[in-house]
C-alpha positions as CSV (number, residue, x, y, z in Angstrom):
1,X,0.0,0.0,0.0
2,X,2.6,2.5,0.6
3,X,4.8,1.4,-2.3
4,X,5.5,4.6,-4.5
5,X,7.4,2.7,-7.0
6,X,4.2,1.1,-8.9
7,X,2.3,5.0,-8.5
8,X,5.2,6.3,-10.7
9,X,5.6,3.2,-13.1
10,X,1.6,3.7,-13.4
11,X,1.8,7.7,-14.2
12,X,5.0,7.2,-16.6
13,X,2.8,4.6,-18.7
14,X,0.3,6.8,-18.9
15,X,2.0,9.9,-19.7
16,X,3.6,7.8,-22.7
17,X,2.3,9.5,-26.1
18,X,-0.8,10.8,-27.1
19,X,-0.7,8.8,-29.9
20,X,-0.9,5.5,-28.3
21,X,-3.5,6.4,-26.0
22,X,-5.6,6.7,-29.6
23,X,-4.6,3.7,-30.3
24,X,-5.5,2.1,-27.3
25,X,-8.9,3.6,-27.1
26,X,-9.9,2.6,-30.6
27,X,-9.3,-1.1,-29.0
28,X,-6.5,-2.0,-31.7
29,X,-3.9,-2.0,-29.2
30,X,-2.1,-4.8,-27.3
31,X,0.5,-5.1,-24.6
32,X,3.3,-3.1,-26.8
33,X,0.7,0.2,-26.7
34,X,-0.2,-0.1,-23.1
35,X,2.2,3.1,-22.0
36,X,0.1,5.3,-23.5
37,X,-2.8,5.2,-21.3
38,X,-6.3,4.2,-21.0
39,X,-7.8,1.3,-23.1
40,X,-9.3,-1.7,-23.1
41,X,-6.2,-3.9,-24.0
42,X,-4.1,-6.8,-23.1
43,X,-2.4,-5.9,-19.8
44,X,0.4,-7.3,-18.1
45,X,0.1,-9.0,-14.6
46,X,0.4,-7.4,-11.9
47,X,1.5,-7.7,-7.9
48,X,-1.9,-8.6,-5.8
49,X,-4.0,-6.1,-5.7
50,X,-4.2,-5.4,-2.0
51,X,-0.7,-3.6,-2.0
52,X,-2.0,-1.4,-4.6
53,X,-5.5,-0.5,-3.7
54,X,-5.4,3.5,-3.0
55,X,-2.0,4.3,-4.6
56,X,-3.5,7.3,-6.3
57,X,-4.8,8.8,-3.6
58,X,-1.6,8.5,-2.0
59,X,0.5,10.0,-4.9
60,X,-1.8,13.2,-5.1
61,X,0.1,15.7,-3.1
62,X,1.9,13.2,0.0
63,X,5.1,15.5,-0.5
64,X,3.5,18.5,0.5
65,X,1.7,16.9,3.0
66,X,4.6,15.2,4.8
67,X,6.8,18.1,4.5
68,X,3.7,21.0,5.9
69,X,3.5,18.1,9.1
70,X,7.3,18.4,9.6
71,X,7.2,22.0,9.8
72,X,4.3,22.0,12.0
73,X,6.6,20.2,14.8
74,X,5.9,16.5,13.6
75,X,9.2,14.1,12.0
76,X,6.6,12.7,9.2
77,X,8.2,9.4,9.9
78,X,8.8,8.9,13.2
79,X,6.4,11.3,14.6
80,X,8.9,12.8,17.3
81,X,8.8,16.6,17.3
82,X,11.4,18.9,15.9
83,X,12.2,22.1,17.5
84,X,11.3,25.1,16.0
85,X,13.6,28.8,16.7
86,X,14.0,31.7,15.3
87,X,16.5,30.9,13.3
88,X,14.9,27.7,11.9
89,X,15.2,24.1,13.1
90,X,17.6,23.5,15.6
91,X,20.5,21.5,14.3
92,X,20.6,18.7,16.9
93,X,17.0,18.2,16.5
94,X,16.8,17.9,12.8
95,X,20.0,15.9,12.9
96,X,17.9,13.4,15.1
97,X,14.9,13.7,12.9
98,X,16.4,13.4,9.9
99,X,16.3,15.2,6.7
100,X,13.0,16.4,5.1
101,X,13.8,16.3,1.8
102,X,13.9,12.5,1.4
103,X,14.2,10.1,-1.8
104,X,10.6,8.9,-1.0
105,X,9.6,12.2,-0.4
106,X,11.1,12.9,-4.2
107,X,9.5,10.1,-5.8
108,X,6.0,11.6,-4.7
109,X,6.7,15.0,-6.1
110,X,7.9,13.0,-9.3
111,X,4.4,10.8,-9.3
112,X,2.1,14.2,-8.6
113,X,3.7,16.0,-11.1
114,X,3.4,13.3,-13.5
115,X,-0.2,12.7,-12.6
116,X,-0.7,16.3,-13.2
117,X,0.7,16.8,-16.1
118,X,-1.2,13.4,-17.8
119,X,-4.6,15.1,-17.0
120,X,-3.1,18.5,-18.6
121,X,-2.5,16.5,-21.4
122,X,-5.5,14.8,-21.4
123,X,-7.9,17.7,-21.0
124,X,-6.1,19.5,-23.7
125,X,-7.3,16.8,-26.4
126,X,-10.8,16.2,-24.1
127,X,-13.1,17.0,-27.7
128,X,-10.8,14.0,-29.8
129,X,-10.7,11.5,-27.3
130,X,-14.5,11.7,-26.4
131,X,-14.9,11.5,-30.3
132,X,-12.6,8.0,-30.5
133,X,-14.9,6.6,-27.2
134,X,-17.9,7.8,-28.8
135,X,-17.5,6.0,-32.2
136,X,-15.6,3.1,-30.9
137,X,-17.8,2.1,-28.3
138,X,-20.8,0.9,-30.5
139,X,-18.7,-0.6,-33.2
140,X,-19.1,-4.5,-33.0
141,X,-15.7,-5.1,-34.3
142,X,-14.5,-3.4,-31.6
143,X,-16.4,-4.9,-29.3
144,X,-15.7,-8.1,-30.0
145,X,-12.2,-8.0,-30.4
146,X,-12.2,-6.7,-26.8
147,X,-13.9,-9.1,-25.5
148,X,-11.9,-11.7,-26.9
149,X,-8.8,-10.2,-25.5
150,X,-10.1,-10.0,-21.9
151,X,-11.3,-13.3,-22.1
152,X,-8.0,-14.5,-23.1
153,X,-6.2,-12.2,-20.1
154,X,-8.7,-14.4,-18.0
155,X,-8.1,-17.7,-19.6
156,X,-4.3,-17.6,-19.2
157,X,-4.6,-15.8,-15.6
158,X,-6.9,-18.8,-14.4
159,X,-5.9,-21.4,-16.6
160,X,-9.3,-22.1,-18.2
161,X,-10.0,-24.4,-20.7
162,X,-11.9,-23.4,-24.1
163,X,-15.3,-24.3,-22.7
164,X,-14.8,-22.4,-19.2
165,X,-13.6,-19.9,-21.4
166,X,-16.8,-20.6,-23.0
167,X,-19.1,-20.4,-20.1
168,X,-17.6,-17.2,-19.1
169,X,-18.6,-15.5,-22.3
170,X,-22.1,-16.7,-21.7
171,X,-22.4,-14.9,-18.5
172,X,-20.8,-12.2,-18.2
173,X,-21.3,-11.3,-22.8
174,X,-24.9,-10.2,-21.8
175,X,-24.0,-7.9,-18.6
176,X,-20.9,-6.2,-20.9
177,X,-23.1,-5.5,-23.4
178,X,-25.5,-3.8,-21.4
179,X,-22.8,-1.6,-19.4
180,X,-21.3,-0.6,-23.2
181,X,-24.9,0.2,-24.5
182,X,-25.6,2.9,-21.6
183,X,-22.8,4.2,-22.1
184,X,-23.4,4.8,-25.5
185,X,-26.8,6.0,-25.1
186,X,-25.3,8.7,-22.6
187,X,-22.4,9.8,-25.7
188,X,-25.4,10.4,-28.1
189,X,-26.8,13.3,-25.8
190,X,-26.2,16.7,-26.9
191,X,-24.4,17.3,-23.2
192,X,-23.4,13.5,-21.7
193,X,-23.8,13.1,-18.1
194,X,-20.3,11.5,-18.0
195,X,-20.6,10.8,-14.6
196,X,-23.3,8.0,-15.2
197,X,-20.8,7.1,-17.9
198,X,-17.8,6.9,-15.5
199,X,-20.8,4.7,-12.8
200,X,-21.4,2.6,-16.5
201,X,-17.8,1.8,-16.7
202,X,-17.6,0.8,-12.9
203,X,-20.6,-1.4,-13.1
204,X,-18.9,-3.1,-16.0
205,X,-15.8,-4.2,-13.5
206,X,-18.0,-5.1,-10.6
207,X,-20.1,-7.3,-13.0
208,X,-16.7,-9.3,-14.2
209,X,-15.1,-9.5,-10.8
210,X,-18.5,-10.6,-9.8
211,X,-18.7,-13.6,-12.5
212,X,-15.4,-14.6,-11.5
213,X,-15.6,-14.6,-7.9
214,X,-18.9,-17.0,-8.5
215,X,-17.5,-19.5,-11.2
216,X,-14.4,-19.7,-9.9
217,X,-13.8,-18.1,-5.8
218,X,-12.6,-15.1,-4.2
219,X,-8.9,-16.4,-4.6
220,X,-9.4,-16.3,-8.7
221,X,-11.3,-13.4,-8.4
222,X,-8.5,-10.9,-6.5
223,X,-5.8,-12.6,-9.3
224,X,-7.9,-11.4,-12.0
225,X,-8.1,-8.1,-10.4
226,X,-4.7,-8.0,-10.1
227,X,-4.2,-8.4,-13.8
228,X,-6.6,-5.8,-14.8
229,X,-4.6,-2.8,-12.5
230,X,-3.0,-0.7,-15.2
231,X,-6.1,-0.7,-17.8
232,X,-8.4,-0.1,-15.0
233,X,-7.2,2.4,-13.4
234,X,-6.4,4.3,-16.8
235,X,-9.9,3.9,-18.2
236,X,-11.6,5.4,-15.0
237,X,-9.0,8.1,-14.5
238,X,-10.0,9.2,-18.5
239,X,-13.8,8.5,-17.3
240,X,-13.2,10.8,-14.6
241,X,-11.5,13.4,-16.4
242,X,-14.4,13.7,-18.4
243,X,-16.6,14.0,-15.6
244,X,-14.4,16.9,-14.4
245,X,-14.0,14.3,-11.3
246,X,-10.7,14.0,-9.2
247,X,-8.9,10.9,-9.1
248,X,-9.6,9.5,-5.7
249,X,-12.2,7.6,-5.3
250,X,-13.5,7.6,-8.4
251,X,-10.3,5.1,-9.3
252,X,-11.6,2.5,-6.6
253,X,-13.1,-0.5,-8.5
């Protein structure tokens, strides 16, 4: 949970190039295209999810925070205070504290600034990419060849054979297609409430991890959670952006 190394290798992807994120959102991407940000694409696998739940939250101005606490009296990482003068901190005292300009403490600055500039990026070219959602989402091509790619992420993250494979498409096909449809509907509205789209897009998840966790257990279920990190948390931070929503909790899935 506190790792900072996955925050930044998560905002580098995504800050990749713009054109790869169009690639990506058209659905024509694969692994090789998954730096540039959101999409629903082959991802890689990741650590288990539970170290990583809230790292966005955490990025989003910790530096500041940590350094404002040590100023107030507070060592952020030990908690013992550090005496304040006229003069400044007192050398003995910040030589038992420690220094407040730490790597970690770098790393976060690095992550929030990378996180900012992404959704600078992002906003900047907000007209185009709603355009690639909006005639992507409802083409069946597309659609399928999404599908098939998740349900081969799933197939070699659980070991599935072709007719549990099979059985998985049954169930969860009709639920995906209903999620994607809403959506839809909602980007055909002269003004798109993108914040039933972003809810859209979250029902989706919840309706896979759902499936899973009933064919196949909770165990199966966090792996294949695990898996789907990066692309994710991509999609719902564009999702959100478009909702003129900050990423906190709307990243939780």
């Amino acid at each position: 949970m506190r790792s900072h190394g996955l925050v930044i290798l998560l905002a580098i992807l995504l800050v990749a190039s713009l054109a790869g994120n169009l690639a990506l959102l058209r659905g024509r991407g694969a692994a090789d295209a998954l730096p540039a940000g959101p999409a629903a694409a082959t991802t890689p696998i990741c650590p288990p999810v539970a170290e990583l739940e809230g790292q966005l939250r955490q990025c989003r101005g910790a530096s500041l925070a940590l350094v404002a606490a040590a100023l107030a009296g507070k060592d952020p990482a030990r908690e013992k205070p550090i005496a304040l003068t006229d003069a400044g901190i007192s050398r003995a005292t910040h030589a038992e504290a420690g220094p407040l300009v730490t790597p970690a403490l770098e790393r976060e600055a690095l992550s929030n600034i990378a996180l900012q500039n992404l959704r600078h990026q992002w906003e900047q070219q907000r007209d185009s990419l709603i355009g690639l959602v909006k005639s992507g989402i409802r083409d069946p091509a597309d659609r399928a060849d999404n599908f098939k790619q998740d349900l081969n992420e799933l197939a070699v993250t659980l070991n599935l054979d072709a007719s549990q494979q099979a059985a998985f498409a049954e169930r969860t096909g009709p639920l995906r297609d209903a999620r994607l449809d809403a959506a839809a509907d909602q980007l055909e509205l002269p003004s798109p409430d993108f914040a039933k789209i972003l809810d859209a897009v979250h029902g989706l998840y919840a309706d896979e991890d759902g499936v899973v966790r009933s064919m196949y257990g909770p165990d199966a279920a966090d792996l294949f959670r695990a898996t789907q990190l990066e692309k994710r948390t991509a999609i719902l931070a564009l999702f959100a952006m478009f909702a003129n929503q900050p990423w906190d909790e709307h990243l939780t899935w």
